[in-house]
Phi, psi and omega in degrees: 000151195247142184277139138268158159239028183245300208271062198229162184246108166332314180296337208219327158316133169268152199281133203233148138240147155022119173193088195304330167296339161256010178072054157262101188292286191308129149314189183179200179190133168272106177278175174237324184332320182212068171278138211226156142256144201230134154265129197318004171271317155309343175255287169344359169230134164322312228270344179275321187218123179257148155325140130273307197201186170224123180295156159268157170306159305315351214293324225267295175302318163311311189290320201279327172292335192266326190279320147350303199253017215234000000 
């Protein structure tokens, strides 16, 4: 699921804030809107797509429950 921090609708988005431990400058809101499919060839290498984080507990089962149920 993909996070903004521009384009977002309060009814149906979750609220994302901020979080510097995750490279999360911005507050933001995790969409289903604007889920893409991207290929790995465009992704798959660091120097192209660098790693940040892994969401953590609880927050991850929050995102995967909203994308889920939504």
């Amino acid at each position: 699921m993909s996070r903004t921090t521009t384009a977002y609708d309060a009814s149906i988005d979750l609220f994302s804030p901020a979080d510097s431990t995750l490279g999360l400058t911005k507050d933001g809101w995790w969409s289903h809107r604007f889920i893409r499919s991207i290929r790995k060839r465009l992704t798959g290498h660091p120097h192209d797509c660098a790693y940040l984080a892994t969401i953590p507990e609880p927050l991850k089962s929050t995102v995967l429950d909203h994308y889920k149920n939504r």
